[in-house]
TORKOL-4160 file (C-alpha; in steps of 0.2 Angstrom, whole numbers, padded with zeros to 4 digits, m for minus):
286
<pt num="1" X="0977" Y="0782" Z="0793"/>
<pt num="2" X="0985" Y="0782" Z="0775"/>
<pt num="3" X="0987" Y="0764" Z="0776"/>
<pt num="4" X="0969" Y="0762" Z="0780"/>
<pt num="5" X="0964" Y="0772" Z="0767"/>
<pt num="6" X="0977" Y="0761" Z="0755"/>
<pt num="7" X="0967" Y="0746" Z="0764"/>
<pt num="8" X="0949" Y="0753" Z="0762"/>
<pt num="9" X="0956" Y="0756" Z="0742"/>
<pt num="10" X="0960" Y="0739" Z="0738"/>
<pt num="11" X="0943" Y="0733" Z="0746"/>
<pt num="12" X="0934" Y="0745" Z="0734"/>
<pt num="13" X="0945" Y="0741" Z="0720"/>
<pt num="14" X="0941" Y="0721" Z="0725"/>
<pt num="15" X="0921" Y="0724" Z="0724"/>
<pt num="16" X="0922" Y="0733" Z="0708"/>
<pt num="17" X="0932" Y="0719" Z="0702"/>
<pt num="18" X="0921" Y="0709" Z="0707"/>
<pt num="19" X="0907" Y="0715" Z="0697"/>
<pt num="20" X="0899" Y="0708" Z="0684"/>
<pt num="21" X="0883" Y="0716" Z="0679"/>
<pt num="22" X="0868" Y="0727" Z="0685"/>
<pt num="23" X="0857" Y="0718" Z="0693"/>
<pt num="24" X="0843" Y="0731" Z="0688"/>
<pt num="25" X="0845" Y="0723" Z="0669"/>
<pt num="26" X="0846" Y="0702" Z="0675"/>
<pt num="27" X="0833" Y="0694" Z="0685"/>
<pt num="28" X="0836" Y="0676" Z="0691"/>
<pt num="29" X="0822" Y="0666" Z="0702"/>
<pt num="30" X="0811" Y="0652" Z="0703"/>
<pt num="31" X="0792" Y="0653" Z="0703"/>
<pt num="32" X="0778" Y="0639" Z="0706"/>
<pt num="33" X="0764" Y="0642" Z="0692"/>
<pt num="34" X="0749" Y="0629" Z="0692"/>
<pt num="35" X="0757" Y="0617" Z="0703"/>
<pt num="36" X="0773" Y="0619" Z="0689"/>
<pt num="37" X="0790" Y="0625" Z="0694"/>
<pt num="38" X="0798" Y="0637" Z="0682"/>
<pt num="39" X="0816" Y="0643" Z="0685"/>
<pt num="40" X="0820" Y="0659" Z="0675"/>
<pt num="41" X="0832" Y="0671" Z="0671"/>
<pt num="42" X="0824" Y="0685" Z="0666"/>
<pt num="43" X="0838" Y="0699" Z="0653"/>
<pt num="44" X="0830" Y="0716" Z="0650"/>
<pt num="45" X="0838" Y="0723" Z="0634"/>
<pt num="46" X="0835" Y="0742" Z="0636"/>
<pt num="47" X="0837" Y="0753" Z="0618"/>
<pt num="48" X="0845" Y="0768" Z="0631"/>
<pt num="49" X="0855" Y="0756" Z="0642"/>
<pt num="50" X="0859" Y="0741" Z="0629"/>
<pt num="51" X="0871" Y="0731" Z="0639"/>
<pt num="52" X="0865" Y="0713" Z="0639"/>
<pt num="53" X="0872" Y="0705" Z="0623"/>
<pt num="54" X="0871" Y="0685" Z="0615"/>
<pt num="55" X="0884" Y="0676" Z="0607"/>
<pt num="56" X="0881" Y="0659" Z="0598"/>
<pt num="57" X="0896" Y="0644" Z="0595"/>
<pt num="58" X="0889" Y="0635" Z="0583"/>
<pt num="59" X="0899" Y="0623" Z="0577"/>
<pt num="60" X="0918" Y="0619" Z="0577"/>
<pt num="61" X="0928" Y="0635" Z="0570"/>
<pt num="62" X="0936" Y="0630" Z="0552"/>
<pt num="63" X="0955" Y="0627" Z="0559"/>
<pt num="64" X="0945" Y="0611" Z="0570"/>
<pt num="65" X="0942" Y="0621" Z="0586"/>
<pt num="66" X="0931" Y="0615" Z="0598"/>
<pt num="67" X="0916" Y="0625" Z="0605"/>
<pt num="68" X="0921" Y="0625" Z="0624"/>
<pt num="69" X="0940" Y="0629" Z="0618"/>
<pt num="70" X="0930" Y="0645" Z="0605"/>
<pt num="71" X="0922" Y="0650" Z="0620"/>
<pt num="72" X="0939" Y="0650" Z="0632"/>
<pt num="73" X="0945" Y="0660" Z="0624"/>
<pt num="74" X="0933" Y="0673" Z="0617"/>
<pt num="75" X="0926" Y="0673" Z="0637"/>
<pt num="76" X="0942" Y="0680" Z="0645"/>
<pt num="77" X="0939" Y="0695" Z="0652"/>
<pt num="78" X="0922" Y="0692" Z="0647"/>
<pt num="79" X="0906" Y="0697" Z="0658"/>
<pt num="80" X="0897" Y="0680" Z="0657"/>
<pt num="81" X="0881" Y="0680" Z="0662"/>
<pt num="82" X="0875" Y="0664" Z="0658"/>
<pt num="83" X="0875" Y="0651" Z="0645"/>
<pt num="84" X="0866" Y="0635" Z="0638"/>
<pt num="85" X="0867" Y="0623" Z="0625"/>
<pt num="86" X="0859" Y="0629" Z="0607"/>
<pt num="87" X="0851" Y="0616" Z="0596"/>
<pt num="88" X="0851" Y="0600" Z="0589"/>
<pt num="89" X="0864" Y="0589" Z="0583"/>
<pt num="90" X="0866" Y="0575" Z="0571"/>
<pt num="91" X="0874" Y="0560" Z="0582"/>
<pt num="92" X="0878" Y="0557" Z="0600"/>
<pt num="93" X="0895" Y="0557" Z="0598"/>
<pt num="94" X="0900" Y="0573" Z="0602"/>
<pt num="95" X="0916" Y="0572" Z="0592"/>
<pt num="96" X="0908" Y="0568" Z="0579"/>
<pt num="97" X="0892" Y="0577" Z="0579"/>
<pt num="98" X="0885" Y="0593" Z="0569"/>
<pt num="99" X="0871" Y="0606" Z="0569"/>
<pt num="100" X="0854" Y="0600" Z="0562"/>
<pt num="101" X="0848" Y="0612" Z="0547"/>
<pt num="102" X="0855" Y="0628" Z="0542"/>
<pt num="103" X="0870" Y="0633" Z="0550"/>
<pt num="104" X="0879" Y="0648" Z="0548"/>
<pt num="105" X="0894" Y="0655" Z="0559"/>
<pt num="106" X="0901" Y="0673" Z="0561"/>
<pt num="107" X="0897" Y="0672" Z="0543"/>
<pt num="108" X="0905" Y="0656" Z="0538"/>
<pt num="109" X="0894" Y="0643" Z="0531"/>
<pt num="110" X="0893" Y="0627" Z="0540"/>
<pt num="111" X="0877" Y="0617" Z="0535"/>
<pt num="112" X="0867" Y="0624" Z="0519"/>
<pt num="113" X="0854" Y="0610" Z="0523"/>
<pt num="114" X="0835" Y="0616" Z="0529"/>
<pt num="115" X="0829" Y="0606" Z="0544"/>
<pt num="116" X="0810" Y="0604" Z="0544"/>
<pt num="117" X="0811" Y="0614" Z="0559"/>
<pt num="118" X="0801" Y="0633" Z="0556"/>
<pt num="119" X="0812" Y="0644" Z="0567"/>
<pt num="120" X="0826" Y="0651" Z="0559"/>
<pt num="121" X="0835" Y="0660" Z="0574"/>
<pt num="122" X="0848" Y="0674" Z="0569"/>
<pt num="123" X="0859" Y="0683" Z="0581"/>
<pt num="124" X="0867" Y="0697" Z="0575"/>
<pt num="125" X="0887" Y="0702" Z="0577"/>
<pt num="126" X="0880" Y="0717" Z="0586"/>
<pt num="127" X="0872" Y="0705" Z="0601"/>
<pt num="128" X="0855" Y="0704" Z="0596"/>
<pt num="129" X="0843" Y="0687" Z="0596"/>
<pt num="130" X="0826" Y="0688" Z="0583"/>
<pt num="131" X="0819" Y="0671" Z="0575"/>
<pt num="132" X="0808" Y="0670" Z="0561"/>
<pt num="133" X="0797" Y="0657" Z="0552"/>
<pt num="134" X="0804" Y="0654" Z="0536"/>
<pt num="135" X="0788" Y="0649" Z="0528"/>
<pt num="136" X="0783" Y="0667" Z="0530"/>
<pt num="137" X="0797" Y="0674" Z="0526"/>
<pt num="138" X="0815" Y="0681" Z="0535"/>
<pt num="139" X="0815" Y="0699" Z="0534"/>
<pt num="140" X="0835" Y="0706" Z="0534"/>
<pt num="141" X="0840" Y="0724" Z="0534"/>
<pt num="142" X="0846" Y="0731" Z="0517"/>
<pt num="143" X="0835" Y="0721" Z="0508"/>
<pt num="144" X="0817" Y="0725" Z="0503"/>
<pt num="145" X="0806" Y="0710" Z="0503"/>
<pt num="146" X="0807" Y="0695" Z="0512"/>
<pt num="147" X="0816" Y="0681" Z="0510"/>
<pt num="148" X="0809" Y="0663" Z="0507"/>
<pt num="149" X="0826" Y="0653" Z="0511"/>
<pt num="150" X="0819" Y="0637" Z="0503"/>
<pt num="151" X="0818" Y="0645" Z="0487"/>
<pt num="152" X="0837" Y="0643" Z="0482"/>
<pt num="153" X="0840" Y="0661" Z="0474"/>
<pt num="154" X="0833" Y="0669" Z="0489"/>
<pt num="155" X="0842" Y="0656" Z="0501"/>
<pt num="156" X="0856" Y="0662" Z="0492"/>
<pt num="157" X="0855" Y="0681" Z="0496"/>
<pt num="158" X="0854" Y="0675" Z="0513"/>
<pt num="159" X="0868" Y="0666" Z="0515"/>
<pt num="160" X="0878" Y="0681" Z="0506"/>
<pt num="161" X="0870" Y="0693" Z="0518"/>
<pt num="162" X="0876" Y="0684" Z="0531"/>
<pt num="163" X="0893" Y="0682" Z="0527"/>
<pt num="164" X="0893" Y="0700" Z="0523"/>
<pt num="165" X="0888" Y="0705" Z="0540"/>
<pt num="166" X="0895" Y="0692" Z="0550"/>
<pt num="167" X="0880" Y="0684" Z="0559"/>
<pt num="168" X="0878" Y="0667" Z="0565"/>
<pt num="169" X="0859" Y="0655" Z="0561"/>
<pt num="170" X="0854" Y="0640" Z="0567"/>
<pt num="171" X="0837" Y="0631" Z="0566"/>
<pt num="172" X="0826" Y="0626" Z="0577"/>
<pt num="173" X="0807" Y="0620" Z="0583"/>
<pt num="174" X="0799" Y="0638" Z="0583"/>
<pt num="175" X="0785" Y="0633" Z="0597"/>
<pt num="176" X="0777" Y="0650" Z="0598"/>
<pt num="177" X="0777" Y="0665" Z="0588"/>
<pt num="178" X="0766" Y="0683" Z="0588"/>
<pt num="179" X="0758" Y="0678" Z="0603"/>
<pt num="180" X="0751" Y="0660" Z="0596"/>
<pt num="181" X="0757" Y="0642" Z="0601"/>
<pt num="182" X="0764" Y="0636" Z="0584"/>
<pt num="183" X="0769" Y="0617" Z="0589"/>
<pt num="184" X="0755" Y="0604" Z="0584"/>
<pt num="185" X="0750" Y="0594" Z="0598"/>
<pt num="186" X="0750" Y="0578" Z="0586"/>
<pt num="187" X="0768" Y="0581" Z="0579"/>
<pt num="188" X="0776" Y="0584" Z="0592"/>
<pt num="189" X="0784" Y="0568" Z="0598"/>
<pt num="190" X="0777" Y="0563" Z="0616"/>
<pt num="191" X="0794" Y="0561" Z="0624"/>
<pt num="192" X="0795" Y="0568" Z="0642"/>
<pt num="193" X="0812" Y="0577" Z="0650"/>
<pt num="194" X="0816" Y="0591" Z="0658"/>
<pt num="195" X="0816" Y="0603" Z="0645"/>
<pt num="196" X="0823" Y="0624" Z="0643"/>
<pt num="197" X="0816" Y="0637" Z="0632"/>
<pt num="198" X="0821" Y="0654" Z="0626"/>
<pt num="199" X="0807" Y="0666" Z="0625"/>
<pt num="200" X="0812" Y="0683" Z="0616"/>
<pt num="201" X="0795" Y="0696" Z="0621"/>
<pt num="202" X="0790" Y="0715" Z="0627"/>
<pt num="203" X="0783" Y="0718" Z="0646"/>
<pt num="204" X="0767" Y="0728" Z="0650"/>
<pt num="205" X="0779" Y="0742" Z="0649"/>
<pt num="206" X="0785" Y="0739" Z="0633"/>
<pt num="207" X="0804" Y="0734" Z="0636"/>
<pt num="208" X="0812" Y="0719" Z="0626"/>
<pt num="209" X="0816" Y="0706" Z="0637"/>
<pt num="210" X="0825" Y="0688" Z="0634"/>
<pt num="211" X="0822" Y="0673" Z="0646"/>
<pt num="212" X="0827" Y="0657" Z="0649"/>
<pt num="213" X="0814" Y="0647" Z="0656"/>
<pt num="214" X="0820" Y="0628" Z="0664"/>
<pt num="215" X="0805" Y="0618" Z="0667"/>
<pt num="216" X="0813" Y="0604" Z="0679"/>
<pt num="217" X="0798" Y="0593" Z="0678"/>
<pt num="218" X="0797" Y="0580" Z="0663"/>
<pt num="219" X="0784" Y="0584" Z="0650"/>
<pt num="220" X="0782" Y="0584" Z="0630"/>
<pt num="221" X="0788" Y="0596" Z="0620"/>
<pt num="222" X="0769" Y="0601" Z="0618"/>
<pt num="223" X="0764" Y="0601" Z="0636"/>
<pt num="224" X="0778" Y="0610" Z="0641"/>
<pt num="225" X="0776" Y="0624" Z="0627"/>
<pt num="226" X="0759" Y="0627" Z="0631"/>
<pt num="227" X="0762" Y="0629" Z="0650"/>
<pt num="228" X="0777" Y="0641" Z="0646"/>
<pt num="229" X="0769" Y="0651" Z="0635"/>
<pt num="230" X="0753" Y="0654" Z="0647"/>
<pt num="231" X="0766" Y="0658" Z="0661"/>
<pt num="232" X="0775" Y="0671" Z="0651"/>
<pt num="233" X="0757" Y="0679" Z="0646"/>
<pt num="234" X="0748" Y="0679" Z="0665"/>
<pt num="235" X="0761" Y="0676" Z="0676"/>
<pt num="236" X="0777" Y="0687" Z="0669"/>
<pt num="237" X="0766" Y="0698" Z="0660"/>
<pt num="238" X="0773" Y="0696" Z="0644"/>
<pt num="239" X="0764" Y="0707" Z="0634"/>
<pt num="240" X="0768" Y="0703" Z="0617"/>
<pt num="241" X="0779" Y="0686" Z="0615"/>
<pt num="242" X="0788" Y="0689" Z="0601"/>
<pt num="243" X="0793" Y="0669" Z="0600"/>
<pt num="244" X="0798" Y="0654" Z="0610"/>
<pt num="245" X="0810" Y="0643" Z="0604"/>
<pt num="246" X="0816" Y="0626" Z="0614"/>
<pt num="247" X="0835" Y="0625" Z="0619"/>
<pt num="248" X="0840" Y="0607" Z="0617"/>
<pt num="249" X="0841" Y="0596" Z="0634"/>
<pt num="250" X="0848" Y="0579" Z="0625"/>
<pt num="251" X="0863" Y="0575" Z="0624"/>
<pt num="252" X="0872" Y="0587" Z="0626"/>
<pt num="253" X="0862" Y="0597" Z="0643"/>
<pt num="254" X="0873" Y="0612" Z="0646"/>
<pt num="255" X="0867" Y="0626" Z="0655"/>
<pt num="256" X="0876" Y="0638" Z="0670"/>
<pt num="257" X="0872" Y="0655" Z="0676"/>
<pt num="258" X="0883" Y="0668" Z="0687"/>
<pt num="259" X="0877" Y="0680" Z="0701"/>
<pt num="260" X="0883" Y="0698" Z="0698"/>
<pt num="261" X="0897" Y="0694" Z="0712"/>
<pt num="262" X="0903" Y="0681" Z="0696"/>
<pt num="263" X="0900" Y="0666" Z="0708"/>
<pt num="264" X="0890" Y="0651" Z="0701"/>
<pt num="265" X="0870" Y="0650" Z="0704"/>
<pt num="266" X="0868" Y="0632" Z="0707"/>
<pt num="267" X="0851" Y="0632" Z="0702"/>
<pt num="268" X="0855" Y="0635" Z="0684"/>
<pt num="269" X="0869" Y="0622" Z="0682"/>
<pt num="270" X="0865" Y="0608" Z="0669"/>
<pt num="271" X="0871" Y="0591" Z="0671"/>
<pt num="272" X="0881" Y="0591" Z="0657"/>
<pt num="273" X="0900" Y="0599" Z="0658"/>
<pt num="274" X="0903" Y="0616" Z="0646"/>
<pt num="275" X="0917" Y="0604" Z="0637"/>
<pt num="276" X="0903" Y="0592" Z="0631"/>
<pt num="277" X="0895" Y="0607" Z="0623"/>
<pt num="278" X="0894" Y="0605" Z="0603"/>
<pt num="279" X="0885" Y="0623" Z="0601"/>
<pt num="280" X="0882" Y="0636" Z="0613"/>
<pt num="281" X="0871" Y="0650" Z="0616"/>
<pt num="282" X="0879" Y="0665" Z="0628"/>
<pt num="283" X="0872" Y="0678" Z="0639"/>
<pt num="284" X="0885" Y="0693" Z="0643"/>
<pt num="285" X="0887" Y="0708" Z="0649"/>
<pt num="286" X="0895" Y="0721" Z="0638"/>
């Protein structure tokens, strides 16, 4: 009997383990929407239960460490959740290549140059994801106005505020914001790929939710924002869409996700190995 219960332990003990995260806050499926396959995973980011945090690799650390090697070693031990590739880069050659438009890492400065991209995304050392428009203005706490980053006094302050309180920025097409398709139809370059968003909102019941949406089917840039932002509203009820961003699918196509048992879900993994990754945009549980 006591070694069956020594047994029974060790299985127990094995399971826990084993665990990665609640299921009750991470939802991953795939859902036909006007003839359109969608694959999401749904994060619900709870103000009484905040578990679900994101991490962003931007770039190379100062000493010449690569992003997969930064994220080895930060992830041991680590609940990963999933991950995907961040935004745009400068050149094909991953060993050479470097974030488009304002960069900034844990605090450290690594490209003072504004894209003409409008989302400015910000995630904060404390695990949290907002994007703003920086023509109207990037709104940081301790400071009481907003900041118009391509004024250069003001792009200043925010690049002081970042380094104070270690949060990393990277630009990027803002697609949709306040509920409204921001991406012109006749801007946007007609280019047709599989393409992944990020969509940061609040349900029917008011909880803040992140998702990555994968649309496997080749389409524009416009095309497929439009269509992703009609399926958040009608068919995830999506309530308010705070903004959509697009996650970069080029060159560098990383993307996996893990079950809570910490196996991979192969319907989630990118073509594109995590050591190709020249930044990279992580979904854990803390």
């Amino acid at each position: 009997m006591k070694k069956n219960n020594i047994i029974l332990s060790g299985v127990i003990l094995f399971l826990l383990l084993s665990f990665k995260y609640s299921e009750n806050f991470v939802e991953m499926g795939t859902s036909t929407y006007d003839d359109w396959t969608f694959k999401t995973i749904i994060f619900k980011r709870q103000a009484s239960n905040n578990r679900i945090k994101v991490k962003y690799f931007a770039a190379k650390d100062y000493d010449g460490t690569s992003v997969p090697n930064r994220y080895n070693s930060w992830s041991y031990s680590r609940n990963i959740i999933a991950y995907s590739s961040g935004t745009y880069m400068n050149s094909y050659d991953l060993s050479l290549s470097k974030p488009v438009g304002v960069t900034i890492d844990n605090g450290v400065i690594v490209n003072r140059k504004i894209a003409d991209f409008d989302g400015l995304v910000i995630v904060y050392a404390t695990g949290g994801i907002v994007a703003a428009n920086i023509d109207e203005g990037v709104t940081i706490s301790g400071i009481n106005r907003k900041l118009y980053i391509k004024n250069s006094k003001d792009k200043q302050m925010f690049m002081d505020w970042c380094e104070e309180n270690k949060a990393t920025v990277f630009q990027t097409h803002l697609l949709a914001y306040k509920n409204k398709l921001k991406i012109d139809k006749y801007s946007s370059k007609q280019t047709k790929r599989e393409r992944r968003f990020l969509a940061v909102g609040k349900n029917d019941d008011g909880e803040l939710q992140y998702v990555i949406i994968h649309s496997p089917q080749e389409t524009s840039l416009y095309d497929g924002s439009s269509k992703v932002l009609d399926y958040l509203q009608s068919y995830e009820d999506m309530e308010d869409v705070i903004f959509l961003i697009n996650l970069d699918t080029g060159a560098q196509d990383v993307s996996r996700a893990y079950n809570s048992s910490g196996t991979i879900n192969k319907a989630f993994e990118g073509p594109k190995s995590r050591d190709e990754a020249v930044n990279l945009l992580v979904f854990y549980w803390d």
